[in-house]
C-alpha positions in Angstrom: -12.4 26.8 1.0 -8.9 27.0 -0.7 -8.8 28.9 -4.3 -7.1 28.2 -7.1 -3.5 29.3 -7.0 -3.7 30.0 -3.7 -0.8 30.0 -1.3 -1.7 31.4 1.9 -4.5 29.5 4.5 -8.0 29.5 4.5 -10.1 31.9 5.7 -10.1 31.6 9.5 -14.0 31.0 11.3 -12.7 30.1 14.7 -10.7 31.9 17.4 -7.8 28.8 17.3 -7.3 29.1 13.5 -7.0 32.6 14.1 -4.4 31.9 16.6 -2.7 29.1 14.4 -2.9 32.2 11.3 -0.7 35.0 13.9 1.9 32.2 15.1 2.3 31.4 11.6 3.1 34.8 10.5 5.5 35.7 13.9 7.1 32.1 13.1 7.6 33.4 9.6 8.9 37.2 10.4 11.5 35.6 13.0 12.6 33.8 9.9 13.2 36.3 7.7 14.8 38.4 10.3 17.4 35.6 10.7 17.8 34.9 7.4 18.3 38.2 6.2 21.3 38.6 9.3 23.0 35.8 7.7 22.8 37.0 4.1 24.4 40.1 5.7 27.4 38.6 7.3 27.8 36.5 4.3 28.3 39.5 2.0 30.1 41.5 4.5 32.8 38.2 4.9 32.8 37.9 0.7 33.3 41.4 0.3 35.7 43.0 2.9 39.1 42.6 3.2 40.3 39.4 5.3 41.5 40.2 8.5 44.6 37.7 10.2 45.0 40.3 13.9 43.7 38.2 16.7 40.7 39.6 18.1 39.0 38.7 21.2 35.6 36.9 20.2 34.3 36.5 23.8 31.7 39.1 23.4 30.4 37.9 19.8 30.1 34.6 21.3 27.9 35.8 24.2 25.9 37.1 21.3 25.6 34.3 19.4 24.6 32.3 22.1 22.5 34.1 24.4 20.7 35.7 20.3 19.4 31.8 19.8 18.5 31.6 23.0 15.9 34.2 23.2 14.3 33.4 19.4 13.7 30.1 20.7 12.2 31.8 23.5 9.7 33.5 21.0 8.5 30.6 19.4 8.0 28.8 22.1 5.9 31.1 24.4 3.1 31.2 21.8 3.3 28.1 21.0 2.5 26.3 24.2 -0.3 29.0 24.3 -2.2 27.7 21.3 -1.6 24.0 22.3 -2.9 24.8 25.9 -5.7 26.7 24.1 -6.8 23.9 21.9 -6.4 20.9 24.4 -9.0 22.9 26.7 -12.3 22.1 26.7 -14.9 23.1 29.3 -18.6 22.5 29.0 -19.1 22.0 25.5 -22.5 23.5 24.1 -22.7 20.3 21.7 -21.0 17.1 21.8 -20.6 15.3 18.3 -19.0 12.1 17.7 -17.4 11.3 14.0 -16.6 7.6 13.2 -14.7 7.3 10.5 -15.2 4.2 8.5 -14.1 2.8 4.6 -14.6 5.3 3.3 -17.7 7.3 4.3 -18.3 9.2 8.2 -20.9 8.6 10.7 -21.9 11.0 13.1 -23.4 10.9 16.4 -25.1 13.9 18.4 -25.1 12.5 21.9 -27.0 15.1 23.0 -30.1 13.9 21.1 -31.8 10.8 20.7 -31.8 9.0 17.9 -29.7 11.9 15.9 -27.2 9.9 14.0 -26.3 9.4 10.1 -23.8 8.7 7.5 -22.1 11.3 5.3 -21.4 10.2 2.0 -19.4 11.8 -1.0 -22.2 12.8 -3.5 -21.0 11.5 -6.8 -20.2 13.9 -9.9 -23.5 12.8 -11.6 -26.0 13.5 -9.0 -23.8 16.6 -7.7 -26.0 20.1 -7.7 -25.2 23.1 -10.1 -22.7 25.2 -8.0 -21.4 22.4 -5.8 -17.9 21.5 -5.4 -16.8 18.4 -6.5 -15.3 15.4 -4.6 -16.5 17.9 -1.6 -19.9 17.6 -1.5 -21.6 15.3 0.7 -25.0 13.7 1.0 -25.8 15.3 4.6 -23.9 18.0 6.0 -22.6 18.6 9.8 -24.9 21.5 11.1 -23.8 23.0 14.2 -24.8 26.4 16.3 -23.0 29.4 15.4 -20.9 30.8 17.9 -21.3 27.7 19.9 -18.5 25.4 21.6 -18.9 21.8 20.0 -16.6 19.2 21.2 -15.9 16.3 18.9 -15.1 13.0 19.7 -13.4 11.1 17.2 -12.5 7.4 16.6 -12.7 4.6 13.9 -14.4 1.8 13.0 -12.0 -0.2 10.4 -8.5 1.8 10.0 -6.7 5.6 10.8 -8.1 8.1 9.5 -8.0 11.6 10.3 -11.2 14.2 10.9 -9.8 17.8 9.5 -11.4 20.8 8.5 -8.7 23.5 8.0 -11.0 26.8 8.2 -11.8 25.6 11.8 -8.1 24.9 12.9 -9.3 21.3 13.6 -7.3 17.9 12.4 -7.7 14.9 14.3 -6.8 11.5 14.1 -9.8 8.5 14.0 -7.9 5.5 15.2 -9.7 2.2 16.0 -10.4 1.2 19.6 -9.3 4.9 20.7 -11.4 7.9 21.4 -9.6 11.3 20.5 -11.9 14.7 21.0 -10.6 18.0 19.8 -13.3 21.0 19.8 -14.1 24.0 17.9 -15.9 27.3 17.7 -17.4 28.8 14.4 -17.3 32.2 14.7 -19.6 33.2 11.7 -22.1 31.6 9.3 -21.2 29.1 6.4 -20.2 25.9 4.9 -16.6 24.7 5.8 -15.0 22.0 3.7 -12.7 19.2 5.1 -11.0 15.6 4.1 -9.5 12.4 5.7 -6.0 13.8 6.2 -4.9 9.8 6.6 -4.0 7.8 4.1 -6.7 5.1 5.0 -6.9 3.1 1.6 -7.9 3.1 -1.9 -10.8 6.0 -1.4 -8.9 7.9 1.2 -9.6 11.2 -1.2 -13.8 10.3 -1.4 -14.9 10.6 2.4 -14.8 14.8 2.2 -16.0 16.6 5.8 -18.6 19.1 5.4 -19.2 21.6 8.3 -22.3 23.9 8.0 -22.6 26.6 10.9 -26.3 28.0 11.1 -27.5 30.2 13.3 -29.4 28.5 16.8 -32.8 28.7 15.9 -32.1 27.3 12.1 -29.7 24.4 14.1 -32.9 23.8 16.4 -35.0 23.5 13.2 -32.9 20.9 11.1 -32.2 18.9 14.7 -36.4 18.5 15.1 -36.3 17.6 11.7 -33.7 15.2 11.4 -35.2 13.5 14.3 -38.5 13.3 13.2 -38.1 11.3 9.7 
């Protein structure tokens, strides 16, 4: 999860975030690199002496048009690759289905029967020692490591938006609609989210917590879940 003074992203745990971290970086680079041209001309106009000879421009205006051209070419490119990439989703391992309601989750695995709950923000007074409040909730999202899970996402009352930003994933929850993004955690842990919508009142207590186990421990709470 974020730190305190921190100004960079999250730690990435799945291949798109990792992808969204490198685009963000190239955006960044071809920013600077433009930026620091134009600080050059500037000082070269404000500090040499002005010219009035005509000169013929029809080269420098090749350059500044064809220059654009190509940077916009750069973004783009790896751009539509990551939106491809995150729009794809073939045979998902787990499906889960998040409903978003005012202002708690519920979650459906549809690949079980009878798997479902509702995640909760755990309040300060019952929250553990070492637990992060206003993050914390009642009963986490466990999925397989390593493991494509597709979510389906919708709401029950009004928007609201399913994001966890360590897994690259925001997604709105809109009434009557079913959205579905996916995700792949590439390593073990707990991965903290929020309702990125401004759905009401509590918009900031319905926090998303992610937990990525390893199969055999996902099998284990799964039985168990389903048993009580």
């Amino acid at each position: 999860m974020a730190n305190h003074m921190q100004f960079g992203f999250q730690d990435a745990s799945s291949p798109i975030m990792e992808e969204l971290v490198k685009f963000h970086d190239h955006a960044l680079m071809t920013a600077l690199a433009i930026c620091s041209l134009v600080l050059y001309l500037l000082t070269m106009m404000l500090t040499e002496k002005l010219s009035s000879s005509t000169v013929d421009a029809q080269e420098i205006e090749l350059v500044w048009t064809i220059l654009p051209a190509i940077v916009l070419i750069m973004l783009a490119l790896p751009s539509l690759q990551i939106l491809y990439m995150m729009d794809e989703i073939n045979e998902p391992d787990l499906t889960l289905k998040a409903i978003g309601h005012q202002w708690y989750w519920s979650y459906e695995y549809t690949d079980f029967k009878d798997l479902t709950f509702d995640s909760y923000m755990t309040p300060t007074a019952d929250l553990p020692l070492g637990h992060f409040r206003l993050l914390e909730v009642d009963h986490r999202v466990v999925v397989p490591m390593e493991s494509l899970v597709r979510v389906i996402v919708t709401a029950d009352d009004v928007l609201h938006s399913w994001a966890v930003p360590s897994l690259g994933v925001k997604t709105d929850a809109i009434p009557g609609r079913l959205n579905q993004t996916s995700f792949t955690a590439t390593r073990p842990g707990v991965f903290y989210g929020q309702c990125s919508e401004i759905c009401g009142a509590n918009h900031s207590f319905m926090p998303i917590v992610v937990e990525s186990a390893p199969l055999a421990n996902f099998e284990n709470w799964s039985s168990l879940l389903s048993s009580q």
